[in-house]
Residue frames as a rotation matrix with the C-alpha (Angstrom) as fourth column:
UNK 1
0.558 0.830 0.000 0.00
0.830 -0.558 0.000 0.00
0.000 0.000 -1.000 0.00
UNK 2
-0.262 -0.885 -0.386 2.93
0.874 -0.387 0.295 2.45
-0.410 -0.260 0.874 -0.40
UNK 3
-0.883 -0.136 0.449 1.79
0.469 -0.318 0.824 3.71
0.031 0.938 0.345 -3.17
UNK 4
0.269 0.963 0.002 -1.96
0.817 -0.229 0.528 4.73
0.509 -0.140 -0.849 -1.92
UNK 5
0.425 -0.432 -0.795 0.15
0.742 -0.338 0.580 6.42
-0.519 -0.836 0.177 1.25
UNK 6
-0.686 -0.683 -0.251 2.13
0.430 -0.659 0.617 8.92
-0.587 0.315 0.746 -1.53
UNK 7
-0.570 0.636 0.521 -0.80
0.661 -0.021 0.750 9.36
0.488 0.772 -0.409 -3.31
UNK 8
0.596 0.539 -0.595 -3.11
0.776 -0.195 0.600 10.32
0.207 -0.819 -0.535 -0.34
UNK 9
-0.017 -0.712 -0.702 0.34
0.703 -0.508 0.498 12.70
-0.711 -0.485 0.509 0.73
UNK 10
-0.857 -0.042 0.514 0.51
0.460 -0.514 0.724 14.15
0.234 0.857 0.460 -2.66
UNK 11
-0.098 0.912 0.398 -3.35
0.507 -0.298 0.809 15.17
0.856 0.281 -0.433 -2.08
UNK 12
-0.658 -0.150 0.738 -2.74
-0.578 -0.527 -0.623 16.47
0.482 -0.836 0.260 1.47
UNK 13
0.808 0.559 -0.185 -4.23
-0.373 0.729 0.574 13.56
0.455 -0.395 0.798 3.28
UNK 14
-0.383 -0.696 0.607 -2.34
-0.912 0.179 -0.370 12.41
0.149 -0.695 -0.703 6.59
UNK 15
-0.128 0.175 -0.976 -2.23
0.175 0.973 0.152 8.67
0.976 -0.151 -0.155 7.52
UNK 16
0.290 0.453 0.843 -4.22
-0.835 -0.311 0.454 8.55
0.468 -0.835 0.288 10.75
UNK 17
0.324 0.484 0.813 -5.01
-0.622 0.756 -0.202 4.85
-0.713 -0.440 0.545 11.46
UNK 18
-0.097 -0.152 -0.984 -3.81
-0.848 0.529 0.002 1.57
0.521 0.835 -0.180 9.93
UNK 19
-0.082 0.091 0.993 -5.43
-0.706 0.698 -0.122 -1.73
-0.704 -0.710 0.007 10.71
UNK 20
-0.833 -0.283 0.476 -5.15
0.155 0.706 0.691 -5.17
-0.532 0.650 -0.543 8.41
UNK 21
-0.094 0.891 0.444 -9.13
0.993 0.119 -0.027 -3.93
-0.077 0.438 -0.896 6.74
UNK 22
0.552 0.570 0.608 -8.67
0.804 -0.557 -0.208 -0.37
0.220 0.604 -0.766 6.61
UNK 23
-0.549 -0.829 -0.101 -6.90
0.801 -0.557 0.217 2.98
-0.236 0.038 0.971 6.65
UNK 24
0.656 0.530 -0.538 -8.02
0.578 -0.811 -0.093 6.28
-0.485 -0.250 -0.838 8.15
UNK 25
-0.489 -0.573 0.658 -7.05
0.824 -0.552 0.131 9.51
0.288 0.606 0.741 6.15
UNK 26
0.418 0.657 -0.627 -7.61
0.741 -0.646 -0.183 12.78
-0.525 -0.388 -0.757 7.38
UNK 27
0.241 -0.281 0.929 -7.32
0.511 -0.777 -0.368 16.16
0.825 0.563 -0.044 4.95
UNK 28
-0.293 -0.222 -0.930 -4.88
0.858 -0.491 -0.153 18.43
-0.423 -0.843 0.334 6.74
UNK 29
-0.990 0.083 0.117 -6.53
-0.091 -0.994 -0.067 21.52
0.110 -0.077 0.991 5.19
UNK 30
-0.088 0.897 0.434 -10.42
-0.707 -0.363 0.607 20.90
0.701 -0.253 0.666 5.45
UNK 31
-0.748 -0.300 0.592 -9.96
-0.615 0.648 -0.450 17.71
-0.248 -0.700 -0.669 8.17
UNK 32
0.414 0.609 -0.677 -12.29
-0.877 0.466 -0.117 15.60
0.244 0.642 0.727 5.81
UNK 33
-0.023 -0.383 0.924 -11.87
-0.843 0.503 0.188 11.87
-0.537 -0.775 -0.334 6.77
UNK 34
0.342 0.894 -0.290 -11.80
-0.888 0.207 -0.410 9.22
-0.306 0.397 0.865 4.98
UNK 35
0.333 0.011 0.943 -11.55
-0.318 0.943 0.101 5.06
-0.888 -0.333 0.317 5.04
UNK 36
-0.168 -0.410 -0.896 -9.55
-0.983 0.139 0.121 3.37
0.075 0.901 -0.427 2.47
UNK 37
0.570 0.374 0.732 -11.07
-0.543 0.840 -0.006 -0.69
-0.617 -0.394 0.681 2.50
UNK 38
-0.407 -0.384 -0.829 -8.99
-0.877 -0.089 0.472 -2.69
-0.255 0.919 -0.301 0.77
UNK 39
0.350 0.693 0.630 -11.41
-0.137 0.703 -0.698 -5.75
-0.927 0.158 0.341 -0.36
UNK 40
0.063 -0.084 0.994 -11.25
0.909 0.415 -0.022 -7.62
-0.411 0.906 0.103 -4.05
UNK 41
0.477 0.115 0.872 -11.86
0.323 -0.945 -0.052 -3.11
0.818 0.307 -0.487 -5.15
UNK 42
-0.879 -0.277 -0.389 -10.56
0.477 -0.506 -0.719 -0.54
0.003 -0.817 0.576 -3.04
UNK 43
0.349 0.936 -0.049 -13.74
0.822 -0.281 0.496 1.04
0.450 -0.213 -0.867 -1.63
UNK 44
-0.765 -0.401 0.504 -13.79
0.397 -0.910 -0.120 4.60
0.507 0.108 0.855 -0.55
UNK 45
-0.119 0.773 -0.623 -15.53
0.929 0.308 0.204 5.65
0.349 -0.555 -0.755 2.32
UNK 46
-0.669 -0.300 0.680 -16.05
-0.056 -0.892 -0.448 9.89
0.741 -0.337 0.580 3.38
UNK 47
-0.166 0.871 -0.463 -17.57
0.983 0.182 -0.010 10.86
0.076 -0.457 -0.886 6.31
């Protein structure tokens, strides 16, 4: 998942959380959150 992690950085998204089913991202300029699932798709979750 390196690659998601520079991606996400590139977009201003900090790596909050990592657990073996999912990965928390928070925007450091509007603090937008959001779940990265990685299942058979990556799923995209905002809250």
């Amino acid at each position: 998942m390196g690659n998601i992690h520079n991606t996400f950085g590139i977009n201003k998204f900090k790596t909050m959380k990592e657990t073996p089913k999912a990965v928390e991202f928070k925007n450091i300029v509007n603090n937008e959150v959001i779940y990265l699932l990685p299942n058979k798709e990556i799923t995209i979750i905002t809250t």
